[in-house]
DRENDO-1510 file (C-alpha; in Angstrom, 1 decimal, always signed):
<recs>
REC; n; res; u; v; w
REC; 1; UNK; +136.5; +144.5; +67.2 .
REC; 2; UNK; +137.4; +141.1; +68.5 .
REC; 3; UNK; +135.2; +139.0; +69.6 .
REC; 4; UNK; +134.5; +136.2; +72.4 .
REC; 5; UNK; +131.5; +134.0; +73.4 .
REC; 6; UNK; +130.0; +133.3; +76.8 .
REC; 7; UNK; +130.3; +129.6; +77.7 .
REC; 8; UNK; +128.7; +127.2; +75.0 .
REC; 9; UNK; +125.2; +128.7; +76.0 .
REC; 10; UNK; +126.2; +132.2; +76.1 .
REC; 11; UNK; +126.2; +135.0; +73.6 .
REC; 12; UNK; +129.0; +136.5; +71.2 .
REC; 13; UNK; +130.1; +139.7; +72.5 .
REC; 14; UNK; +132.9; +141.9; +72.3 .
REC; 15; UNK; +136.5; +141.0; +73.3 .
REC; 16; UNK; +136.2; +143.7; +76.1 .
REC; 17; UNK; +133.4; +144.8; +77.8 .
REC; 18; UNK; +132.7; +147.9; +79.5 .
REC; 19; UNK; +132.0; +148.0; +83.1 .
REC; 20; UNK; +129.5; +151.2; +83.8 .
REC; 21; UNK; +129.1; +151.1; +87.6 .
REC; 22; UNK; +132.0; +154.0; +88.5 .
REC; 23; UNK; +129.9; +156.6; +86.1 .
REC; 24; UNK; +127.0; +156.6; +88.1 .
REC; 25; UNK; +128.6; +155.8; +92.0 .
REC; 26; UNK; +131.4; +154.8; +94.2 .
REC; 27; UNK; +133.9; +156.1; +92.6 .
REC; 28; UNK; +133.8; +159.7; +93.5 .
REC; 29; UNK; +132.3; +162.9; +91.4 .
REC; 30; UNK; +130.5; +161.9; +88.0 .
REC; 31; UNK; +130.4; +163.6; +84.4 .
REC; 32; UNK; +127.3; +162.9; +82.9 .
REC; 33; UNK; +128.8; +164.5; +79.5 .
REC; 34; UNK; +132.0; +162.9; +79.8 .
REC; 35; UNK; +129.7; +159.3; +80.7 .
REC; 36; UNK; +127.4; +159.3; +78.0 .
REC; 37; UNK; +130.8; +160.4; +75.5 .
REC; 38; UNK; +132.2; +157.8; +76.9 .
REC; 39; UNK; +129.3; +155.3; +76.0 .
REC; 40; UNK; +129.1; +156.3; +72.9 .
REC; 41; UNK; +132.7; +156.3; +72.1 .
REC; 42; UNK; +132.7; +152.3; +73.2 .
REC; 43; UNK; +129.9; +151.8; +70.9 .
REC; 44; UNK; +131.3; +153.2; +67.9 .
REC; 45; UNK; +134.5; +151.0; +68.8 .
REC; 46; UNK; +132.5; +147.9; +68.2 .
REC; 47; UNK; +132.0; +147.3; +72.7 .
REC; 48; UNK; +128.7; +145.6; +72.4 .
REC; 49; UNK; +128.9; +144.4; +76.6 .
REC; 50; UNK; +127.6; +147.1; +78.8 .
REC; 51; UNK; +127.5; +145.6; +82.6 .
REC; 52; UNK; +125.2; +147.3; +84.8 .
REC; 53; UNK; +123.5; +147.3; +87.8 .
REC; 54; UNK; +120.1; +148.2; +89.1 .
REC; 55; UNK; +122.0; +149.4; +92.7 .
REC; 56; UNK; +124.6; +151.6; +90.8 .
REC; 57; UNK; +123.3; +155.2; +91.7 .
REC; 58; UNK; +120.1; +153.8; +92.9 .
REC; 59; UNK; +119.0; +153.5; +89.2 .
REC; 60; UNK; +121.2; +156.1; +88.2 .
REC; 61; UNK; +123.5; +153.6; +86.1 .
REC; 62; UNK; +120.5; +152.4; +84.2 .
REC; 63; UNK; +119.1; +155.1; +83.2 .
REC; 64; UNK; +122.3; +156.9; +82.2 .
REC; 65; UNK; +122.4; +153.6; +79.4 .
REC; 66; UNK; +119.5; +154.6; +78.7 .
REC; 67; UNK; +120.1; +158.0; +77.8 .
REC; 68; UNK; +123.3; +156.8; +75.8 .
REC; 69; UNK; +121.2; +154.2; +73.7 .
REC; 70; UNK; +118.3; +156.5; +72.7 .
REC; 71; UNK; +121.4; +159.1; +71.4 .
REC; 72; UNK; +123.2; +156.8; +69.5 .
REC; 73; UNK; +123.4; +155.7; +65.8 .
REC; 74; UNK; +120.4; +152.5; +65.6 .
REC; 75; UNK; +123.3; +150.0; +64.2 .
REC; 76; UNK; +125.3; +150.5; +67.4 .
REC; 77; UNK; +121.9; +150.4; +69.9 .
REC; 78; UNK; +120.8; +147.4; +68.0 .
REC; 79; UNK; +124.2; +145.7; +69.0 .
REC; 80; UNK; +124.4; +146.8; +72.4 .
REC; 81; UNK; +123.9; +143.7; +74.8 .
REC; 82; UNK; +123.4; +144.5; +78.5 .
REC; 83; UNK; +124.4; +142.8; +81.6 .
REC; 84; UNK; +122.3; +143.5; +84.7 .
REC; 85; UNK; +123.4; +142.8; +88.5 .
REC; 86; UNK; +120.8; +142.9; +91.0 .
REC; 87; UNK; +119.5; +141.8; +94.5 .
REC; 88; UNK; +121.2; +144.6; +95.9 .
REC; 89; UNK; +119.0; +146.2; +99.0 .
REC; 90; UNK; +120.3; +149.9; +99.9 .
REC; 91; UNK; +119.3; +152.7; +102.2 .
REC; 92; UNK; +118.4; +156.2; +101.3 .
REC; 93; UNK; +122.1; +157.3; +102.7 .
REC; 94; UNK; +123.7; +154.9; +99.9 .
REC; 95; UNK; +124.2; +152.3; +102.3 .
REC; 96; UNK; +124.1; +148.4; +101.7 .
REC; 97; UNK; +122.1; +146.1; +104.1 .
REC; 98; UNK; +122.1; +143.1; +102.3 .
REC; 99; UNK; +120.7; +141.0; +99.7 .
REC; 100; UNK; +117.0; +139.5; +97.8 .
REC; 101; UNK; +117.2; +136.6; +95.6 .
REC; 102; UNK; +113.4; +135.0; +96.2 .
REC; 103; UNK; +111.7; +134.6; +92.9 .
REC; 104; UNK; +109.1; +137.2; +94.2 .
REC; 105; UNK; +112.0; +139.7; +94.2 .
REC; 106; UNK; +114.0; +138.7; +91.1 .
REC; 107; UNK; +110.7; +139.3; +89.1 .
REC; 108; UNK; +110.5; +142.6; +90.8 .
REC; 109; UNK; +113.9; +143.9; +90.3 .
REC; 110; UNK; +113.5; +142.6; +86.9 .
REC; 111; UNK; +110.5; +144.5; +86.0 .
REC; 112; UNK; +112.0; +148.0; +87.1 .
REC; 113; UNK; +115.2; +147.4; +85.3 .
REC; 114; UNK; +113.4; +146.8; +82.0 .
REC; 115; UNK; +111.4; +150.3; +82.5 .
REC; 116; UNK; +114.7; +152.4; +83.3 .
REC; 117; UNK; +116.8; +150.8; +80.7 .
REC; 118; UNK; +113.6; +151.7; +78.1 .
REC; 119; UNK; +114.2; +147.8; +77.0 .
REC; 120; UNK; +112.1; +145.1; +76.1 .
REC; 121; UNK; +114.6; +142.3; +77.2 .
REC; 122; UNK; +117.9; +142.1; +79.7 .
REC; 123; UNK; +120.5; +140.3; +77.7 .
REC; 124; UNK; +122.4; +138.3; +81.1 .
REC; 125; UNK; +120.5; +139.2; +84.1 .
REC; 126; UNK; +122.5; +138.0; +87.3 .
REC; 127; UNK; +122.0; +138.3; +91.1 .
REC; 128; UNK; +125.2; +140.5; +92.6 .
REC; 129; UNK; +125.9; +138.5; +95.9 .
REC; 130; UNK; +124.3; +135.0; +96.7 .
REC; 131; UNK; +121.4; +135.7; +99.5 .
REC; 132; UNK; +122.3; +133.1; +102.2 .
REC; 133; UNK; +118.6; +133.1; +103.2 .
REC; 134; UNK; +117.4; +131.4; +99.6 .
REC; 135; UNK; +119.1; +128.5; +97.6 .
REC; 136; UNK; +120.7; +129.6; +94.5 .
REC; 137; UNK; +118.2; +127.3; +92.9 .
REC; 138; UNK; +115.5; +128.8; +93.6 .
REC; 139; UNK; +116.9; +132.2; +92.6 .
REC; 140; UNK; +118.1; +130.7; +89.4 .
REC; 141; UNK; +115.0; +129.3; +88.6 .
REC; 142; UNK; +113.1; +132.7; +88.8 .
REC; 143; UNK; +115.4; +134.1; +85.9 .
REC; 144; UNK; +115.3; +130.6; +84.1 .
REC; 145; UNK; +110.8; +131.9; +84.0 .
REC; 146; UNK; +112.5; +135.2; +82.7 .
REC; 147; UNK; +113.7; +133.5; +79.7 .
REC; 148; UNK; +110.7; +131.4; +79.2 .
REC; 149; UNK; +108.8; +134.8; +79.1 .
REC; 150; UNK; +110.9; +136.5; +76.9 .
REC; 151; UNK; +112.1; +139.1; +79.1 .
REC; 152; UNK; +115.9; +138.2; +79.6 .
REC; 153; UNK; +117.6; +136.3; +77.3 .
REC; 154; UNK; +120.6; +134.2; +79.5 .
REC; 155; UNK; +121.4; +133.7; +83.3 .
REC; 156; UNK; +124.5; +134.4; +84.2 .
REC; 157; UNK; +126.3; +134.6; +88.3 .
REC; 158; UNK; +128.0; +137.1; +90.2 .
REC; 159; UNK; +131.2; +136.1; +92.7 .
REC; 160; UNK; +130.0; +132.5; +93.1 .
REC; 161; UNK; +131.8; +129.1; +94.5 .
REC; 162; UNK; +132.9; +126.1; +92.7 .
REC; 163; UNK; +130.0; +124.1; +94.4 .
REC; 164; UNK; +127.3; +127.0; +93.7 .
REC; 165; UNK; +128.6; +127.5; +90.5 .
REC; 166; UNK; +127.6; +123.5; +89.8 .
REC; 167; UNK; +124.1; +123.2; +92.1 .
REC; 168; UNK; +122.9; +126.9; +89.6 .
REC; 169; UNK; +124.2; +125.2; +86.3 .
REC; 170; UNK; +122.1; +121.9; +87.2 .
REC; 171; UNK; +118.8; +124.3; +87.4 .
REC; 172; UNK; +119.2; +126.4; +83.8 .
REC; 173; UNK; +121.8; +126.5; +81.4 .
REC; 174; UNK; +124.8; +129.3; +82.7 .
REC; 175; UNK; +126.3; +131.6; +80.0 .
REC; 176; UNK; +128.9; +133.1; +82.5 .
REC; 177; UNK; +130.3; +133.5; +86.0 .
REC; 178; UNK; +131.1; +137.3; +86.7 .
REC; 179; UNK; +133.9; +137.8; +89.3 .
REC; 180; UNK; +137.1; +139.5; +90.2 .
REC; 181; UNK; +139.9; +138.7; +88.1 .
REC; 182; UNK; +143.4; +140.6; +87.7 .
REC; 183; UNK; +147.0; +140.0; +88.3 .
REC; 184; UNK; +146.6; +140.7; +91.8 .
REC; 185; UNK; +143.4; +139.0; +92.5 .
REC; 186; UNK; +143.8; +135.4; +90.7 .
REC; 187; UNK; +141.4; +133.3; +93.6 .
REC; 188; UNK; +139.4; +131.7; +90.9 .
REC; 189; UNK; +142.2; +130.2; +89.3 .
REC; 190; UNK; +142.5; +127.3; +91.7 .
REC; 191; UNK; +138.8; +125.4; +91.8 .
REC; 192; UNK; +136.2; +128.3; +90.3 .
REC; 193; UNK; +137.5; +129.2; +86.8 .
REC; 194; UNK; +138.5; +125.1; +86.3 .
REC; 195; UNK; +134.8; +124.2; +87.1 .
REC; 196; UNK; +133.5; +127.0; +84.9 .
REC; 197; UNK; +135.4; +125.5; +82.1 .
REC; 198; UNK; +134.4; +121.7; +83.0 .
REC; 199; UNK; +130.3; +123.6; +83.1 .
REC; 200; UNK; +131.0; +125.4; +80.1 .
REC; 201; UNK; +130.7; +128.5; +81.7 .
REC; 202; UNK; +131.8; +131.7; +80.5 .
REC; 203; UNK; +134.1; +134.4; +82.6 .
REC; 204; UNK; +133.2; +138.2; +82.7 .
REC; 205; UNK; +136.3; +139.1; +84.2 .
REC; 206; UNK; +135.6; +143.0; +86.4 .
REC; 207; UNK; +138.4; +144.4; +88.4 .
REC; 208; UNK; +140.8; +143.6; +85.7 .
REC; 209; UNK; +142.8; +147.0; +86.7 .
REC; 210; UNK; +141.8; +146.5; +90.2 .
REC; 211; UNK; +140.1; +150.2; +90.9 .
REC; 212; UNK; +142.6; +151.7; +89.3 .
REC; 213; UNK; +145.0; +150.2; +91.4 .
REC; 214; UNK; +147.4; +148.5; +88.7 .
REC; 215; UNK; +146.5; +150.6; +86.3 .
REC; 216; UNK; +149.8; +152.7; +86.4 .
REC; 217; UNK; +147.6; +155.8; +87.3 .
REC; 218; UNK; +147.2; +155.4; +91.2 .
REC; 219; UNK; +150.1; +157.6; +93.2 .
REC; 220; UNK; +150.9; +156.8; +97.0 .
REC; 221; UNK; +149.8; +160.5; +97.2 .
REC; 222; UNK; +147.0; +160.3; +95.7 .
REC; 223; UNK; +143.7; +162.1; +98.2 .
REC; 224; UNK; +140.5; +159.9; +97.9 .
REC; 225; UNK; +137.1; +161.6; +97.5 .
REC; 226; UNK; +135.2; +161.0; +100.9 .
REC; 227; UNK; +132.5; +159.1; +98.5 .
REC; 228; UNK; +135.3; +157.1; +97.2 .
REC; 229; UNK; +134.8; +153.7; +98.2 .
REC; 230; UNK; +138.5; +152.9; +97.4 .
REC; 231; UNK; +139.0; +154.8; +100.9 .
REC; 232; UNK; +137.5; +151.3; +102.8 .
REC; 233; UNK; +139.5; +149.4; +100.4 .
REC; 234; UNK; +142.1; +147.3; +102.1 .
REC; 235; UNK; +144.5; +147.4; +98.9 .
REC; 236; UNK; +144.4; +151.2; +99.3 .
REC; 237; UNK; +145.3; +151.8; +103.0 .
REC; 238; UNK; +149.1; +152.4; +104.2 .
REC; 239; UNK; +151.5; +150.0; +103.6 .
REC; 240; UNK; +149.5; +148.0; +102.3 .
REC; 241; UNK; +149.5; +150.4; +99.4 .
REC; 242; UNK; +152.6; +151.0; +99.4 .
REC; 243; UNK; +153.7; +147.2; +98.6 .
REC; 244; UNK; +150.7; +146.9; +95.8 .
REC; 245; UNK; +152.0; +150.0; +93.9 .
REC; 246; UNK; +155.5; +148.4; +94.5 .
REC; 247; UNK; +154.1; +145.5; +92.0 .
REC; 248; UNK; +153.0; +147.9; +89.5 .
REC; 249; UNK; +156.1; +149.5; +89.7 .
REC; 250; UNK; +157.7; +146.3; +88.3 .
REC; 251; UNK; +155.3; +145.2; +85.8 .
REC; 252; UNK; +155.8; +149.1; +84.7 .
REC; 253; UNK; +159.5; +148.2; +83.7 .
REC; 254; UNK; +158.0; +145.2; +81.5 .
REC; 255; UNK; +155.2; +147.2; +79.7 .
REC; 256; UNK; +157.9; +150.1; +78.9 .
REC; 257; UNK; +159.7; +147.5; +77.7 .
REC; 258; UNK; +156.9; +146.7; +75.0 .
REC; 259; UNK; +156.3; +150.3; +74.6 .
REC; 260; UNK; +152.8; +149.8; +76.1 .
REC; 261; UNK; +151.6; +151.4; +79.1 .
REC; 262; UNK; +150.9; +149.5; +82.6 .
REC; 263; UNK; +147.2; +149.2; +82.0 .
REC; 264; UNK; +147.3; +147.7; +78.8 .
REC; 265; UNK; +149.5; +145.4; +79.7 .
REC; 266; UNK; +147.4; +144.1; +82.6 .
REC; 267; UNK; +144.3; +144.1; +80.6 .
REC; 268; UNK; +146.3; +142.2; +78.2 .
REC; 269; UNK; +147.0; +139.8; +80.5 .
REC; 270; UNK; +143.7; +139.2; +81.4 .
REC; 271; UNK; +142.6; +138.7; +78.0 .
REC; 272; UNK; +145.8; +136.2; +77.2 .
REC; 273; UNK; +144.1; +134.0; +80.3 .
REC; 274; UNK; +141.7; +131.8; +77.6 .
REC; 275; UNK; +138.9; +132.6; +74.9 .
REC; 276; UNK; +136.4; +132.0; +77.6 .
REC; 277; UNK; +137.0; +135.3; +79.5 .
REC; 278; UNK; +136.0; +138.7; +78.8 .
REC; 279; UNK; +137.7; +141.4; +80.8 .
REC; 280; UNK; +135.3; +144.5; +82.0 .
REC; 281; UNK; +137.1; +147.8; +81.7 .
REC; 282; UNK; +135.6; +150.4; +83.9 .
REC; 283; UNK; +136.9; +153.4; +82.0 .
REC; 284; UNK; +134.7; +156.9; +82.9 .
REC; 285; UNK; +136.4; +159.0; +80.2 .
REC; 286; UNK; +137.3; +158.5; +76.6 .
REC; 287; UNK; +141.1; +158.9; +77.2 .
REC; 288; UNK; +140.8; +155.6; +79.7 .
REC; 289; UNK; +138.9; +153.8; +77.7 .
REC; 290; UNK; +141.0; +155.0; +74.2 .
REC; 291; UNK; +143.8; +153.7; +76.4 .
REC; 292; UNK; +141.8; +150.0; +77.6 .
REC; 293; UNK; +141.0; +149.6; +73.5 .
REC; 294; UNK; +144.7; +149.3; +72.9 .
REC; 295; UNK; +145.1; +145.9; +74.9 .
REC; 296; UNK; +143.6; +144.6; +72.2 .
REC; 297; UNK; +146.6; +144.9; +70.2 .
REC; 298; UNK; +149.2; +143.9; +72.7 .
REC; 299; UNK; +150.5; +140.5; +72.1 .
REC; 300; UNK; +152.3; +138.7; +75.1 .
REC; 301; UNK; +154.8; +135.9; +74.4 .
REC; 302; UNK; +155.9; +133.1; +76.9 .
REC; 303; UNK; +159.1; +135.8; +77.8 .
REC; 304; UNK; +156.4; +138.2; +78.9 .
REC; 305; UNK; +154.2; +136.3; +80.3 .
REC; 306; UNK; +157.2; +134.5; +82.5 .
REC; 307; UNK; +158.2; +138.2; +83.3 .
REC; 308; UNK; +155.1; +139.2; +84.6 .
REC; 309; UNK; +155.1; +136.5; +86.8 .
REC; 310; UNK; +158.0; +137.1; +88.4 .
REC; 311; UNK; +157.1; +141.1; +88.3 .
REC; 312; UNK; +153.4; +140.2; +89.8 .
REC; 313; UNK; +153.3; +136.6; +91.4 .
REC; 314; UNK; +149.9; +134.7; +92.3 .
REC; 315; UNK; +149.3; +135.9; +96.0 .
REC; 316; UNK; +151.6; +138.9; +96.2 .
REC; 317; UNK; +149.3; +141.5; +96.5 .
REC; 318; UNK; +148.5; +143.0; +99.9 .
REC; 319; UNK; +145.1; +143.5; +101.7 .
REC; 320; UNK; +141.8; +141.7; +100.9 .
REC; 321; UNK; +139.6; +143.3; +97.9 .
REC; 322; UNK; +137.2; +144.1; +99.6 .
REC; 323; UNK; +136.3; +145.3; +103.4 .
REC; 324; UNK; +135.7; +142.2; +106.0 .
REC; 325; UNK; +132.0; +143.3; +105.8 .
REC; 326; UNK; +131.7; +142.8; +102.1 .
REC; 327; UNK; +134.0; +140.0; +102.1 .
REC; 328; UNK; +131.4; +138.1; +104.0 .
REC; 329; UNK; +128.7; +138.7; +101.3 .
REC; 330; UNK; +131.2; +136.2; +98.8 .
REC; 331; UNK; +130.4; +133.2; +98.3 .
REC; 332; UNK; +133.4; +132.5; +96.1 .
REC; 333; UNK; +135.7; +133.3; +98.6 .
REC; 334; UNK; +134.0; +130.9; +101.2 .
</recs>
């Protein structure tokens, strides 16, 4: 397995890094089998970054890593590093209604996530959404007590600014920024990922297929689950759809061309962006994340990358990423 490190405070970790949140929630039905396979099967490939969070399934998430941990060989639990999101306040129906980050809080969401996960430390512990109502300082500084206590071991952020990516890094030392990152959602590229860099801040890249989107899988006909949450999705609805699959369509004609498939070729992509950034695959089944692994091996030259630039420009995809609800919970897109 490749390998990548965190900003110049951050830890080593695998090239790739699996994203767990769709086994657990929001992405329709769940396999528990096929989840914990899955887990495994990333572990045995030499994945050592499992992202998390303590609102995926309510708890569900955590404990699922859990389960996969205490079944699998000590080498590859020992190596296991885990990313935790939190700050995340939901409602019995699965509904969001906001976010915590007073130190009180973090300390609280903290201690839970270190019972489910069966832990004695969080490797990156991060707040999911900035809560307007405290300064990221004074959420920062709550982890930053974490680490003094032995209980996490680095801070990282979740969909920050420029500006709150620089007030956090002047509180504790920031191993990385995780946020949205993919051909068709390349925001940070302007002020946030060239501030990172300046901070020496590391990237954890998610939405590197974007849902599934660009991952040469999705079909225009394709019927949503009702507890899909792709079914709110802008990117998803009508023609909106219809002109996003239109750009996979094209970059489809490069990857055949390289006798690769779609997804590899936008993970690839991702990867080619700089050392600093890990992409998050959120594969649910062994043949998706069989198929992630295999990114790895794809090299793109300046022909392909000029190619998929034309296929995919900056700014061509249609719809926002998220609903106007949740859009208003980013503070890197303010």
């Amino acid at each position: 397995m490749q390998t990548r490190t965190l900003g110049t405070t951050g830890p080593q970790t695998s090239a790739l890094g699996l994203g767990c949140m769709g086994m657990s929630a929001l992405y329709g039905d769940t396999d528990r089998s096929e989840s914990i396979a899955t887990l495994h099967a990333a572990l045995d490939a030499g994945i050592t970054l499992l992202d998390t969070g303590d609102f995926y399934g309510m708890g569900h998430n955590e404990l699922l890593i859990n389960e996969a941990l205490r079944t699998a060989p000590a080498a590859a639990r020992e190596q296991a590093q885990i990313s935790v999101k939190f700050g995340a306040l939901r409602t019995v129906e699965g509904g969001f209604t906001g976010y915590d980050g007073r130190p009180n809080a973090v300390k609280n969401f903290a201690a839970y996530s270190l019972q489910r996960l069966g832990t004695g430390h969080i490797d990156i512990y991060r707040i999911a959404r900035v809560d307007p109502d405290v300064p990221i300082e004074e959420t920062v500084g709550a982890i930053a007590e974490l680490v003094e206590a032995g209980h996490v071991r680095h801070i990282g952020l979740s969909e920050v600014g420029a500006e709150t990516l620089r007030r956090a890094a002047a509180v504790a030392p920031i191993s990385d920024l995780q946020i949205e990152y993919s051909l068709i959602s390349r925001g940070i590229e302007e002020a946030i990922l060239p501030t990172a860099r300046e901070l020496g801040i590391g990237v954890t890249a998610y939405g590197v297929l974007s849902r599934g989107l660009i991952s040469g899988h999705f079909s225009r006909d394709r019927k949503l689950a009702a507890n899909d949450f792709r079914g709110m999705s802008p990117r998803f609805q009508g023609e909106n759809l219809d002109r996003n699959l239109d750009l996979v369509d094209a970059l489809r004609k490069i990857a055949e061309q390289k006798g690769v498939s779609v997804a590899q070729t936008a993970i690839a992509w991702v990867l080619s962006r700089g050392e600093d950034i890990v992409p998050l695959v959120g594969a649910r089944r062994r043949d998706r994340l069989t198929e992630a692994l295999g990114a790895l091996d794809v090299i793109l030259d300046s022909d392909d990358l000029s190619a998929i630039e034309r296929a995919v420009p900056p700014g061509a995809a249609a719809g926002d990423r998220y609903p106007t609800d949740q859009m208003a919970h980013l503070d890197s897109e303010r």
